[in-house]
C-alpha positions as CSV (number, residue, x, y, z in Angstrom):
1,X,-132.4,54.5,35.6
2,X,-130.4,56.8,37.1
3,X,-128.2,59.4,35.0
4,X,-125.4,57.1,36.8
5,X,-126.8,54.1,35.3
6,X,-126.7,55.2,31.7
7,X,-123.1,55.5,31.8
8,X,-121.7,52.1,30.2
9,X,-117.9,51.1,30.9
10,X,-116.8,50.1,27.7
11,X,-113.6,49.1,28.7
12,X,-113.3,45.3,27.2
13,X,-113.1,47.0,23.6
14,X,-109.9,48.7,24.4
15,X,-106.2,46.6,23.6
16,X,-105.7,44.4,26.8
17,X,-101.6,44.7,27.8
18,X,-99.7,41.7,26.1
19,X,-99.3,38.8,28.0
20,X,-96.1,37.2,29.8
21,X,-96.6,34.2,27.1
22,X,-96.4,36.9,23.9
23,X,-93.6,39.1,25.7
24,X,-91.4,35.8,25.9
25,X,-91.9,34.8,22.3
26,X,-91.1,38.1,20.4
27,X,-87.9,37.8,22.8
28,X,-87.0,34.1,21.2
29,X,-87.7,35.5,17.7
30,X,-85.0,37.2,16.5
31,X,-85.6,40.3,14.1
32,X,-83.7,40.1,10.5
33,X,-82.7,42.6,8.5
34,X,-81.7,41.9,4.6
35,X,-79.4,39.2,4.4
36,X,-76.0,39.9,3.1
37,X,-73.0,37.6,1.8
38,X,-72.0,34.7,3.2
39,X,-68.6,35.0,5.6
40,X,-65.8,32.2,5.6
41,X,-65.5,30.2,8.5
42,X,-62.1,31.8,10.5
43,X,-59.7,29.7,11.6
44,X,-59.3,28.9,15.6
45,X,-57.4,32.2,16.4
46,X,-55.2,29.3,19.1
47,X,-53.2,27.8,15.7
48,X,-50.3,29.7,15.7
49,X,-48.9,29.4,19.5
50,X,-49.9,25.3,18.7
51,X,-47.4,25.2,15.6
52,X,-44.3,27.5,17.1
53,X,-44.3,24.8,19.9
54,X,-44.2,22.2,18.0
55,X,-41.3,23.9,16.1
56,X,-39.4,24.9,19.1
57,X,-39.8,21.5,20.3
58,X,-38.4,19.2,16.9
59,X,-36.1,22.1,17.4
60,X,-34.6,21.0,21.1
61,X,-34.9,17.4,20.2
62,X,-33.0,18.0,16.6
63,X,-29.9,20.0,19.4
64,X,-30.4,17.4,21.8
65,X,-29.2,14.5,18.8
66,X,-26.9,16.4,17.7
67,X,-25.1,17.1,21.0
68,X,-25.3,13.2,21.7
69,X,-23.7,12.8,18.5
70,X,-20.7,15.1,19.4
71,X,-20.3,13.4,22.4
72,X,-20.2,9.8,21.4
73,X,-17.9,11.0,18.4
74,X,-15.7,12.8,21.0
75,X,-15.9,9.4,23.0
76,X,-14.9,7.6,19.9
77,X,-11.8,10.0,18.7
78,X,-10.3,10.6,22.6
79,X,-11.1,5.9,22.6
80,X,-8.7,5.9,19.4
81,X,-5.9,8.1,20.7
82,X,-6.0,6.7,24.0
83,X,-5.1,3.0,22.7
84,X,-2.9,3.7,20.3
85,X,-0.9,5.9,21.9
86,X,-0.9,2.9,24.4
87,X,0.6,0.6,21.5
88,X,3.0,3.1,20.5
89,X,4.6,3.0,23.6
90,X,4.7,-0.6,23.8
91,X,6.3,-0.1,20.7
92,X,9.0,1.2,21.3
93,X,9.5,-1.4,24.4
94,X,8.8,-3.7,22.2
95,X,11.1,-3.1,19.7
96,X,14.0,-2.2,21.9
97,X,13.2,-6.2,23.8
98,X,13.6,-7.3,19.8
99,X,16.6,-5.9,19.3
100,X,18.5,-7.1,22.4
101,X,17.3,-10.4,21.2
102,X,18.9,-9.7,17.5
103,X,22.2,-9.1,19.7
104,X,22.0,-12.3,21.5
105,X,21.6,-14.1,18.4
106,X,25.3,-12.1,17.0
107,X,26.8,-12.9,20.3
108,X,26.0,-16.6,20.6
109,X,27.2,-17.0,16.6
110,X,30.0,-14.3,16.1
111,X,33.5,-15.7,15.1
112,X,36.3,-15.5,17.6
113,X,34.9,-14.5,20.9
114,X,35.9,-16.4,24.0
115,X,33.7,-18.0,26.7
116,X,34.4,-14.8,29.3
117,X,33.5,-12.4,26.3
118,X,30.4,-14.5,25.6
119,X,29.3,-14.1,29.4
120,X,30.3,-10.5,30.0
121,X,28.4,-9.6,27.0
122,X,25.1,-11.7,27.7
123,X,25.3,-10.3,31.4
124,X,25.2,-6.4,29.5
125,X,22.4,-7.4,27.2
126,X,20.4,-8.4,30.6
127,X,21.0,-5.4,32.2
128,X,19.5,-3.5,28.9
129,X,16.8,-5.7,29.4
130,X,15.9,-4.7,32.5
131,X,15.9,-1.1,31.8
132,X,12.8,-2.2,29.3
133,X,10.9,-4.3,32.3
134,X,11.2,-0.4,33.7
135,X,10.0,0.8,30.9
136,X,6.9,-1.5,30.7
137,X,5.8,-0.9,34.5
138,X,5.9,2.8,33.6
139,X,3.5,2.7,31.0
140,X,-0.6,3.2,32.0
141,X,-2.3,0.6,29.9
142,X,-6.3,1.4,29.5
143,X,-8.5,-0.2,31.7
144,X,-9.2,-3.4,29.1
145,X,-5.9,-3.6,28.5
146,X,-4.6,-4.3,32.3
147,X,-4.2,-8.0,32.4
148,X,-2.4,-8.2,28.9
149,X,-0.2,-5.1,30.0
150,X,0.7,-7.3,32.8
151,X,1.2,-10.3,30.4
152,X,3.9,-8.0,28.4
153,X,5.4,-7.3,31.6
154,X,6.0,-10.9,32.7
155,X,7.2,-11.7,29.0
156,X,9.9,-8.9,29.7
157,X,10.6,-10.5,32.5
158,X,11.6,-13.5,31.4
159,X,13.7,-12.5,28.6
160,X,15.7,-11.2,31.8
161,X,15.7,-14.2,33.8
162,X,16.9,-15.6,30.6
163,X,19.9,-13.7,30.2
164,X,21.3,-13.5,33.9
165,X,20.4,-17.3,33.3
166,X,22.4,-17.4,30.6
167,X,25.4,-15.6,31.6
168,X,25.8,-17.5,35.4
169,X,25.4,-20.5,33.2
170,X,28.7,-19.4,30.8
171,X,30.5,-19.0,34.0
172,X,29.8,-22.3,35.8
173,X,30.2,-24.6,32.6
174,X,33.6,-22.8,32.1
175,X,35.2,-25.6,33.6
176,X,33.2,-28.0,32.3
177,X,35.0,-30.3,29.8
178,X,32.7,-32.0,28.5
179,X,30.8,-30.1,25.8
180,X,27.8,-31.7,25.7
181,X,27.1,-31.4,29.1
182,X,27.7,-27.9,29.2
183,X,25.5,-27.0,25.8
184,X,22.6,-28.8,27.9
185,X,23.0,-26.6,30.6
186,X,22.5,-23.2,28.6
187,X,20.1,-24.8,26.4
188,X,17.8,-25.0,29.9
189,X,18.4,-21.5,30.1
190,X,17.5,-20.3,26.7
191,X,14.0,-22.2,27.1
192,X,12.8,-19.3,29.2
193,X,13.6,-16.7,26.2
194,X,11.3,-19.4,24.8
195,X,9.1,-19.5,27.0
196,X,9.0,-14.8,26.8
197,X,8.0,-15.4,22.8
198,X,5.0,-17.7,23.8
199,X,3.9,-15.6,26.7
200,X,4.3,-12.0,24.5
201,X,2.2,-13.9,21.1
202,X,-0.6,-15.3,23.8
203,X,-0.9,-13.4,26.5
204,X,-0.4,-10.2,25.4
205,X,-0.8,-9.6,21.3
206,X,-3.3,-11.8,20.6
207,X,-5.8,-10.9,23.2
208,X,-4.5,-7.4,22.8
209,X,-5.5,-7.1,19.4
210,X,-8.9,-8.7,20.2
211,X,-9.7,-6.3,22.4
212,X,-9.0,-3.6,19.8
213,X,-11.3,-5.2,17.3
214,X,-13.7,-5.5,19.9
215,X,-13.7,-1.6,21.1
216,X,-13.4,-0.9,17.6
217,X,-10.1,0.7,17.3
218,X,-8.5,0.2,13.9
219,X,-6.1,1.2,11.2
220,X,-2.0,1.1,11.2
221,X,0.4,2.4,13.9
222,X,2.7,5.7,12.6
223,X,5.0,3.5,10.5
224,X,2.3,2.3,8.9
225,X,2.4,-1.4,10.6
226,X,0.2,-3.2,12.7
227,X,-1.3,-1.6,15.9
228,X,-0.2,-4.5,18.2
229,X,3.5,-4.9,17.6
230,X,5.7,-8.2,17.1
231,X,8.6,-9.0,19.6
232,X,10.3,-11.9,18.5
233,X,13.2,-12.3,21.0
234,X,14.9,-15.6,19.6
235,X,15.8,-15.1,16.1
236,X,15.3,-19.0,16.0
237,X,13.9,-21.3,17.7
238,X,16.8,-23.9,17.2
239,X,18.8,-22.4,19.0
240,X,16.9,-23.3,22.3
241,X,18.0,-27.2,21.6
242,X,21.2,-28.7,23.2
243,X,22.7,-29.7,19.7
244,X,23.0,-25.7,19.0
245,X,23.6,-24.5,22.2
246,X,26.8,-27.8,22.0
247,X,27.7,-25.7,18.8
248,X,28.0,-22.6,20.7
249,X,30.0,-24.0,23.2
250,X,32.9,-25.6,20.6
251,X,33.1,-22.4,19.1
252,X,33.8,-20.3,21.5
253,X,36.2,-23.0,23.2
254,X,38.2,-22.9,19.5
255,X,36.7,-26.4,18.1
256,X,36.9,-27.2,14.7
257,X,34.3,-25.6,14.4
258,X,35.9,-22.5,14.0
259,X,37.4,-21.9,10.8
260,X,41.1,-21.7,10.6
261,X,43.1,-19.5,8.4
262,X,42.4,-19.3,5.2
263,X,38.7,-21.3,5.7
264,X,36.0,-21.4,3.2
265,X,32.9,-19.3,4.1
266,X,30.0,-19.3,2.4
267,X,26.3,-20.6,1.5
268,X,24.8,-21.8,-1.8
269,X,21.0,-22.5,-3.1
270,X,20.1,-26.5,-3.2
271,X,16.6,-26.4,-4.4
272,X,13.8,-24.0,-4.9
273,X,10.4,-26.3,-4.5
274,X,6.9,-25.8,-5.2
275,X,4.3,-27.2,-2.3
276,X,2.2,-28.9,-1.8
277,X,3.3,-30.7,-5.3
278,X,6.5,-30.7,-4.4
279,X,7.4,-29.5,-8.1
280,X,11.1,-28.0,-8.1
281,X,12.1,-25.2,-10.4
282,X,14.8,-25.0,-12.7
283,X,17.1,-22.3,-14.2
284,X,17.3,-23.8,-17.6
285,X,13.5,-24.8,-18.3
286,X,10.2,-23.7,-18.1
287,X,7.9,-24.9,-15.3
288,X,4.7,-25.3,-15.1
289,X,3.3,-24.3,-11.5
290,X,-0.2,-25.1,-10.6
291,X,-1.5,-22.4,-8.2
292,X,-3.3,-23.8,-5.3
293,X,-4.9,-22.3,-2.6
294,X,-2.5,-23.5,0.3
295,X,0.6,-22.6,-2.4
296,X,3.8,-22.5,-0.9
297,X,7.7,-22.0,-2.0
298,X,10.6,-23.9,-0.1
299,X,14.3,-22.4,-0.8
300,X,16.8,-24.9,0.3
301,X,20.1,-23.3,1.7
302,X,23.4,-25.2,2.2
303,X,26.5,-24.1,4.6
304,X,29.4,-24.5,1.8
305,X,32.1,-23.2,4.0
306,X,34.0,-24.7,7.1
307,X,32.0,-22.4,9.8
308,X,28.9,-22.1,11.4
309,X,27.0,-19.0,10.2
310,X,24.5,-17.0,11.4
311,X,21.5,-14.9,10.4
312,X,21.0,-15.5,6.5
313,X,18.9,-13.4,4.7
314,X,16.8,-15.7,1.7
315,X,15.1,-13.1,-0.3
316,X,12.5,-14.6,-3.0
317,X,10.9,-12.4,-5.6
318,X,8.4,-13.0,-8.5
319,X,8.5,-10.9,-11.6
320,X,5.3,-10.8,-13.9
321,X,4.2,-8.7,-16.7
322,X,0.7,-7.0,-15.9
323,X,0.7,-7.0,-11.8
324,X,3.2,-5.8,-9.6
325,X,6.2,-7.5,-8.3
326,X,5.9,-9.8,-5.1
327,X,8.6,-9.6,-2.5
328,X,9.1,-11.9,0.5
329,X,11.8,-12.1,2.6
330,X,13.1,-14.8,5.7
331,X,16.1,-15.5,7.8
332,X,18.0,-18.5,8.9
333,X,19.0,-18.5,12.6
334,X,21.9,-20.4,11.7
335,X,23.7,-23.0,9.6
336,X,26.5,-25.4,10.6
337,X,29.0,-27.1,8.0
338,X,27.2,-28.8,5.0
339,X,24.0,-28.7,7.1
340,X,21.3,-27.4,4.5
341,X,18.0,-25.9,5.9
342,X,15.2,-24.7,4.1
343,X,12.7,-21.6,4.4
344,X,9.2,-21.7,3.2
345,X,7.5,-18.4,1.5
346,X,3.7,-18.3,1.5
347,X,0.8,-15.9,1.1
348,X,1.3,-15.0,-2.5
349,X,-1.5,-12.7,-4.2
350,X,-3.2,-14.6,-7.7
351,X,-0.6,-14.0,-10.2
352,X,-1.8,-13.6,-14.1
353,X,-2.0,-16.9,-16.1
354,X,-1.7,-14.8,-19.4
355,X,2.0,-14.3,-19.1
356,X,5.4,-15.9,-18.2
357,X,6.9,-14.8,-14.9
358,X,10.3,-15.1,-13.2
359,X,10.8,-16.5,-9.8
360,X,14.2,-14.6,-8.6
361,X,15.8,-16.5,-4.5
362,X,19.2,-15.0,-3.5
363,X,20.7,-15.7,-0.6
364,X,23.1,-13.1,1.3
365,X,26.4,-13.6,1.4
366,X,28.0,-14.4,4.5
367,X,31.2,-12.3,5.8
368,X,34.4,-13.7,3.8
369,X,32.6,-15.4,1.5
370,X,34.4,-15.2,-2.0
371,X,32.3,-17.3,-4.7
372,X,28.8,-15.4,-4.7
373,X,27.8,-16.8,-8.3
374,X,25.6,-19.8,-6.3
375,X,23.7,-16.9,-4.0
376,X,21.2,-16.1,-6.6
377,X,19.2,-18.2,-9.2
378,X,16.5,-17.2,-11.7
379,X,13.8,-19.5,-12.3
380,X,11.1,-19.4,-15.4
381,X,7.6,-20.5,-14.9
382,X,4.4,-20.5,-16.2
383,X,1.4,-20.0,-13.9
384,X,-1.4,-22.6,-14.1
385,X,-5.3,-23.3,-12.5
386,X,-4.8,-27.0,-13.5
């Protein structure tokens, strides 16, 4: 062997460089130090932005139902004021048409005016009438309210055909001898005064007041009355039939009708009635009245004097211990000689059945009259449920 030979590589005894395989798994094995305490999980650091939205958000709806509210209660309040300030001008149309009629009903049953006064001042009332139709056609009614507006209108409207009626009628019965005749002619013309009452209580309050209800619009007018007015033109309705209007036209011809000098004027009470019993009161004596549901109380009036009168006031009045007093007034049209005519109170509120109460009717006394002692009559009764 050579010196070359001798020399041994001993090479495989040395540490071989770590293979890929053992690089790779000290990389996937993590080295630990000492373990220390245990950390609370945190909370997603996104939370907060998450919870001011939602807050900003219940925040816009909250404004948003708020402002609707506003509105719709702005809506509501500008609604009220528009429709009754509506109604408070009819009002005062109303009221003024009313009183015209009040005048007719002095005119047609006042004591010593002649036919030509009788016409001149019909024909004046007409011409005040108008002035109201004028009235009416200036008013903006709210958009519900435009066919009933034009209802009240028409009503108007006839009141004034009515009159002229009424007055061109005066002047061509003037001649007119017979009476009768001539009382049927104005009676034709009175039907269309009538004929305003209907159209004013169907065509215009009635669905007027509906309306109301419906758009919810409620409470009283200024003077604490209802929001729809009344205009009752004809202070009765008997005076729309040819036996009144025959009446009317003796009178102011000077008929017997008229009272001469030195004539009796007055009125007395006949009866005072309990319906539907039919029980009647007296002054001396207590009755017994068994309240009903349907409860009414009839006051019978007599004409004592020797003239037609006109416009009685029948007031009625029931005095109680415990609950307040009731008060109930009426008014005839008018009355001819020893005609008697009767007025029927209703509505009553449940009186006590503990106590006694009195039931007080007086009737106003006409102009002239001079025995008042039979105007006024106290009655004592005893309020019963059986």
């Amino acid at each position: 062997m050579t010196e070359n030979d001798t020399d041994i590589d001993f090479d495989f005894f040395e540490d071989e460089p770590p293979t890929q395989e053992s690089s790779r798994t000290e990389r996937l094995i993590p080295r630990r130090g000492p373990r220390g305490p245990e950390q609370p999980p945190r909370a997603p650091t996104n939370l907060t932005p998450l919870l001011r939205l939602i807050g900003l958000i219940a925040f816009a709806i909250l404004v948003v139902v708020l402002l609707v509210i506003w509105v719709q209660s702005c809506q509501e309040t500008g609604k009220d004021k528009t429709y009754k300030s509506y109604m408070a001008k009819v009002s005062d149309v109303s009221g003024s048409s009313a009183q015209i009629g009040k005048q007719l009903s002095s005119v047609l049953l006042a004591q010593g005016l002649k036919e030509a006064q009788v016409e001149q001042k019909v024909a004046g009332l007409a011409r005040q009438e108008q002035l109201d139709v004028q009235r009416a056609r200036a008013i903006t009614p709210p958009g519900s309210l435009r066919d009933e507006h034009q209802a009240l209108i028409q009503a108007l409207q006839f009141r004034v055909s009515g009159l002229n009626g009424l007055a061109s009628a005066l002047a061509a019965t003037a001649n007119v001898k017979d009476s009768t005749r001539a009382g049927t002619v104005l009676a034709s013309q009175m039907q269309r005064l009538l004929a305003s009452d209907v159209i004013y209580e169907d065509s215009f309050k009635a669905p007027a007041a509906a309306e109301l209800d419906r758009q919810g619009v409620t409470g009283t007018n200024e003077s604490g009355g209802p929001l729809v007015p009344d205009s009752n033109f004809l202070q009765s309705s008997e005076l729309v039939t040819p036996t009144a209007m025959v009446t009317v036209v003796d009178r102011i011809r000077g008929s017997a009708s008229t009272p001469s000098t030195g004539g009796l004027r007055g009125t007395n009470i006949v009866s005072v009635k309990v319906q539907p019993a039919g029980t009647e009161l007296s002054t001396s004596s207590q009755t017994t009245v068994v309240v009903r549901t349907n409860m009414s109380i009839d006051v019978t009036v007599e004409d004592s004097g020797d003239s037609q009168e006109a416009n009685i006031k029948v007031t009625l009045r029931i005095v109680q211990a415990g609950v307040p007093d009731v008060k109930k007034t009426a008014t005839i049209g008018f009355i001819n000689p020893s005609e008697q005519k009767t007025v029927s109170f209703t509505n009553f509120p449940a009186p006590s059945f503990q106590s006694p109460a009195q039931i007080k009717v007086e009737v106003q006394p006409v102009e002239n009259e001079s025995n008042t002692s039979n105007n006024s009559a106290d009655y004592p009764v005893l309020f019963s449920i059986q």
